[in-house]
N, C-alpha and C positions, 0 to 999 in steps of 0.2 A: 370753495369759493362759489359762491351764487352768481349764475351767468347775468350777464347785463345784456341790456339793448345795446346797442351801438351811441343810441343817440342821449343816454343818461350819462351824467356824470360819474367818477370813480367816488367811491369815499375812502375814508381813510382806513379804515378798516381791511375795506379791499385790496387796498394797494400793502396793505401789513403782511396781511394774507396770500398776496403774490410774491412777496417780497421773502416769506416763511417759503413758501414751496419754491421758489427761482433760487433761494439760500439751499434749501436741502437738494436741490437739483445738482446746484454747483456742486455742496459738499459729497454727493452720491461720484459725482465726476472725476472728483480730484481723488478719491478714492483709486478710481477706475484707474486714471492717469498715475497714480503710486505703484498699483499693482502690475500697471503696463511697463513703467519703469524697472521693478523688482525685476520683468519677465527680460526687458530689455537687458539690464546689465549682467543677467544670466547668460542669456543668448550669446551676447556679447564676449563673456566668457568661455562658453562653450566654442563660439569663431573661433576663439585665442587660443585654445586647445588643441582645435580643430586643423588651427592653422600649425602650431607646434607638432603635432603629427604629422599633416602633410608634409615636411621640411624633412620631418625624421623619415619618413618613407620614400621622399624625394632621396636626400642620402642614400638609403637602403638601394633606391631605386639605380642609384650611379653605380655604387658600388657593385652591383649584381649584374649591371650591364661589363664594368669593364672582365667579371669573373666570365659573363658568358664568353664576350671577346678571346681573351686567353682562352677558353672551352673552346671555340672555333679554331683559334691553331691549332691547338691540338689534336683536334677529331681531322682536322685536314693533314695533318704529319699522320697520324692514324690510318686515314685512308691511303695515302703514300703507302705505308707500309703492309696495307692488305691489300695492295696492288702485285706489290712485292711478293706477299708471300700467296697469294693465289698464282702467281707465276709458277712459283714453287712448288706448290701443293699441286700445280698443272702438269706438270714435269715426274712427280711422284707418283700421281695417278697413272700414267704413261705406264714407268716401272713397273708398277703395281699389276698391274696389265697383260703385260709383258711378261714377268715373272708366273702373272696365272697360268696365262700360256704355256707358259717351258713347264712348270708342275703341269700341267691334265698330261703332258704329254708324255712323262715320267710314269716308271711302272711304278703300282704302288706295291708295299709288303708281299701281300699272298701274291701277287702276280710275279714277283721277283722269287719269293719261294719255289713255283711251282718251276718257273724257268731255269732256276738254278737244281731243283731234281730233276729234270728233263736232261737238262746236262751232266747231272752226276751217272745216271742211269744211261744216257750214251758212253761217257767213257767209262763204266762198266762193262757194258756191253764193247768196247775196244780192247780193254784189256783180258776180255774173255778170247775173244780174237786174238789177241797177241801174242798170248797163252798158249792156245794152239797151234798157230803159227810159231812161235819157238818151240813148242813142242816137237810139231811135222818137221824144222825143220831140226832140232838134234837127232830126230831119229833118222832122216833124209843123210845128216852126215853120217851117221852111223853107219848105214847102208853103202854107201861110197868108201866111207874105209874099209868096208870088210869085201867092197866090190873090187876098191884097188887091191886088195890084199891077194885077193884071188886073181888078178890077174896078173898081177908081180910071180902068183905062185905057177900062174900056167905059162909066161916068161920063160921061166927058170925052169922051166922042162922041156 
């Protein structure tokens, strides 16, 4: 299009010429507007999906709260109960304890060993004693009978 003054007339021409590019303007536009449409009712589809999911996750979402809920009683009876048994296991420790106690204070094997040959070896040594002592004293009666004998015999004279 060949620019004009202001103050000249259009011809017809011109106005063909305007009328060819304001035509292909529009038609570039509706173009534009089809493809923006195309994009829309995709879009639109995709919300719709979008929204279909959400709903499903929402679901998921309920459902998984009320599994936590139940998961809460339970971890609270749970905890009740490792109350409980820490009370126990308190009480066991104690024994435990206790028991070590009485073992350290327990002789152990070789220390039992040796106390028990110390003892054999004492009453060894008592029966060697005892030995002699009934020895001394059969022979002490010995003596006595044959001391009565002689006095019974010097008696009887």
């Amino acid at each position: 299009m060949i620019p004009r003054r202001n103050d000249e007339a259009a011809t017809k021409g011109d106005l063909d010429a305007l009328k060819q590019e304001l035509l292909a303007k529009i038609d570039g536009n509706a173009m534009k507007i089809e493809g923006n449409g195309e994009k829309i009712d995709a879009n639109r589809t995709m919300i719709e999906v979008n929204g279909e999911k959400i709903d499903a996750n929402r679901t998921m979402i309920e459902a998984n709260g009320e599994k936590i809920d139940a998961n809460r009683t339970m971890i609270e009876a749970n905890g009740e109960k490792i109350e409980i048994n820490s009370e126990k296991i308190s009480r066991l420790i104690d024994r435990v304890v206790e028991n070590h106690t009485a073992i350290s204070k327990m002789l152990t094997r070789e220390e039992y060993k040796k106390d028990y040959d110390r003892l054999l070896q004492g009453q060894d040594q008592m029966m060697v004693i005892l030995l002699r002592i009934d020895q001394e004293r059969a022979a002490t009666n010995a003596r006595l009978d044959r001391l009565e004998t002689d006095v019974e015999g010097l008696k009887a004279r």
